[in-house]
C-alpha positions in Angstrom: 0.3 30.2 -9.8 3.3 28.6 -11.7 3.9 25.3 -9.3 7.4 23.7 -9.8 8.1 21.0 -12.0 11.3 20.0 -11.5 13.3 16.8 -10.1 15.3 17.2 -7.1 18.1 16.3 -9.2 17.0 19.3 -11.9 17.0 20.8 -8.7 20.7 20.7 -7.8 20.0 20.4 -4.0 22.4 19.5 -2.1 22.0 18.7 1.8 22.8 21.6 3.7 24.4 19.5 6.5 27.3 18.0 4.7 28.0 21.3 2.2 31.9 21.5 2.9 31.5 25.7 2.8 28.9 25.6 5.7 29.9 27.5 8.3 29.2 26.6 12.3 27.9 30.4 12.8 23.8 28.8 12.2 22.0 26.0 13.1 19.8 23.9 11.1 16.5 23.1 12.5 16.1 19.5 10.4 19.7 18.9 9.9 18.9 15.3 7.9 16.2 17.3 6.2 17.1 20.4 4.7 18.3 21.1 1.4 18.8 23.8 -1.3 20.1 24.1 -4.5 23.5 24.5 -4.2 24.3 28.0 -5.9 22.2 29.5 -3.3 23.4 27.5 -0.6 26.9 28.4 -1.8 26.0 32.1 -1.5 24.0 31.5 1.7 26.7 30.5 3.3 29.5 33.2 1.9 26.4 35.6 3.6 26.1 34.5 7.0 30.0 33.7 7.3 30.0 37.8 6.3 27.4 38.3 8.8 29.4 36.3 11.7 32.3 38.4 10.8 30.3 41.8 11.4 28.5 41.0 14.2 29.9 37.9 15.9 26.1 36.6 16.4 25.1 32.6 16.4 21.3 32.9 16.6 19.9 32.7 13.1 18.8 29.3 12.6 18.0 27.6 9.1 14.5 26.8 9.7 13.4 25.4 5.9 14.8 24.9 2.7 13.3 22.7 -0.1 10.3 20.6 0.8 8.1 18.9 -1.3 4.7 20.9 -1.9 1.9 19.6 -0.3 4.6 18.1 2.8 4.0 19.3 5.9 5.1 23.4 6.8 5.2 23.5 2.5 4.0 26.5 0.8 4.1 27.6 -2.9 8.0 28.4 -2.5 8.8 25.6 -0.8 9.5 23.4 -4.2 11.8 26.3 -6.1 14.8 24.9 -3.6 15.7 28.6 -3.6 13.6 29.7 -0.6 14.6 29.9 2.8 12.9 30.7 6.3 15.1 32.4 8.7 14.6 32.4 12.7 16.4 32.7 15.3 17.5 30.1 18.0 18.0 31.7 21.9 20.1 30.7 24.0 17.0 29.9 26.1 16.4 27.0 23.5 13.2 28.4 22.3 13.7 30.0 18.6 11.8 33.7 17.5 11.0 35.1 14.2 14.1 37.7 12.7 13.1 41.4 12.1 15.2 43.9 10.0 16.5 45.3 13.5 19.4 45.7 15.7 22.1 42.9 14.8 19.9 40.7 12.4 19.4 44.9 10.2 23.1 43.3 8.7 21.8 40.7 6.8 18.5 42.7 5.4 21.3 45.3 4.6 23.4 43.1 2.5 21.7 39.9 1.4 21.0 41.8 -2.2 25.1 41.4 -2.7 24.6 37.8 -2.2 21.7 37.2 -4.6 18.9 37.1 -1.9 15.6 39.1 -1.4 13.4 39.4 1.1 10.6 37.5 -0.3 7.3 39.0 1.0 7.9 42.6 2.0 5.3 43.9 4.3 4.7 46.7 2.6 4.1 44.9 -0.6 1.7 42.2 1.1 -1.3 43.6 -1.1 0.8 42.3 -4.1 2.6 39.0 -2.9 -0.9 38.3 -1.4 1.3 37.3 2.1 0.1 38.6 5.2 1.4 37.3 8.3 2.6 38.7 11.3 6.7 37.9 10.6 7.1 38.8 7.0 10.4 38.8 7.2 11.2 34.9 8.0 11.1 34.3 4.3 14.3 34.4 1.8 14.8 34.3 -1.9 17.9 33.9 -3.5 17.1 35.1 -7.6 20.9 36.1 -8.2 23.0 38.7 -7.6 22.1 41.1 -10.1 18.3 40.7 -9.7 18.8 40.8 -6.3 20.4 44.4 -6.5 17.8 45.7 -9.2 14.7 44.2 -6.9 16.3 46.1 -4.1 17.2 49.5 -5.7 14.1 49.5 -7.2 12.1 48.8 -3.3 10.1 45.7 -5.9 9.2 42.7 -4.6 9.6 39.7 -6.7 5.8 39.3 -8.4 6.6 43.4 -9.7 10.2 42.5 -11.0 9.0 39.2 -12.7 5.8 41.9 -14.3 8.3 44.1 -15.3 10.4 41.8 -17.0 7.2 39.9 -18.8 6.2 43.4 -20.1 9.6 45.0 -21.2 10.9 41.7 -22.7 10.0 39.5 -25.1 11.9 36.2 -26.2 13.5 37.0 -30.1 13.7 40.5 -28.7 15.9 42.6 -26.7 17.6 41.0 -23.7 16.1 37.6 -23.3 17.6 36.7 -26.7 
């Protein structure tokens, strides 16, 4: 409903293949390709180097970052350079969709302290209007202390951004 209108330099992207804090513990499916604005790649990183240091696992892969909307695999998040789609890569080669279970349950459990949410909750698929069979691919960073309200709170980001249009009002209270 709200499509970005930003530059990629407004943006702040920065390619996720040179970032001097990336860590070899993922993989980058479009190494020449991917980007993200670099606060949340910075805290992306810090995340899965905390991840690798809990579980010792090298499967999640990096699968999209920013693309331009209306590129190919797009969609309405694509443009914010703040989303990210998670998968995993097997050792088989072949890649798989991440679920909030066994070793991957880490970075579901902890991604609030690093700014991210999980973008389209199943359970809240009647609001975010997203229903597909692996909700949890999809990544959000909004900041640290969204992150941890959206998450205490069990809201998904269309209820937190409701809640803040209807308690707050610009000249008033918090958004002064």
């Amino acid at each position: 409903d709200n499509p970005n209108h930003l530059s990629r330099e407004e943006l702040d992207l920065q390619q996720i293949y040179y970032a001097a804090d990336r860590p070899d513990c993922y993989v980058l499916s479009y190494p020449a390709y991917t980007f993200l604005n670099r606060t949340a790649l910075t805290r992306f990183n810090a995340m899965m180097k905390a991840y690798y240091a809990a579980t010792s696992n090298e499967e999640i892969m990096f699968n999209y970052g920013y693309l331009e909307t209306g590129k190919e695999k797009s969609n309405p998040e694509s443009s914010s350079g703040l989303n990210i789609q998670l998968h995993l890569k097997l050792t088989n080669g072949s890649y798989d969709f991440i679920s909030n279970t066994g070793k991957y349950a880490w970075i579901f459990e902890h991604m609030d302290s690093y700014g991210y949410i999980l973008r389209y909750p199943a359970a809240k698929s009647d609001i975010t209007g997203v229903r597909h069979a692996h909700p949890y691919s999809a990544i959000r960073y909004v900041g640290t202390p969204h992150a941890a309200y959206i998450k205490q709170n069990n809201l998904c980001l269309e209820e937190y951004l409701d809640l803040l249009k209807n308690q707050y009002t610009f000249g008033q209270g918090m958004l002064d």
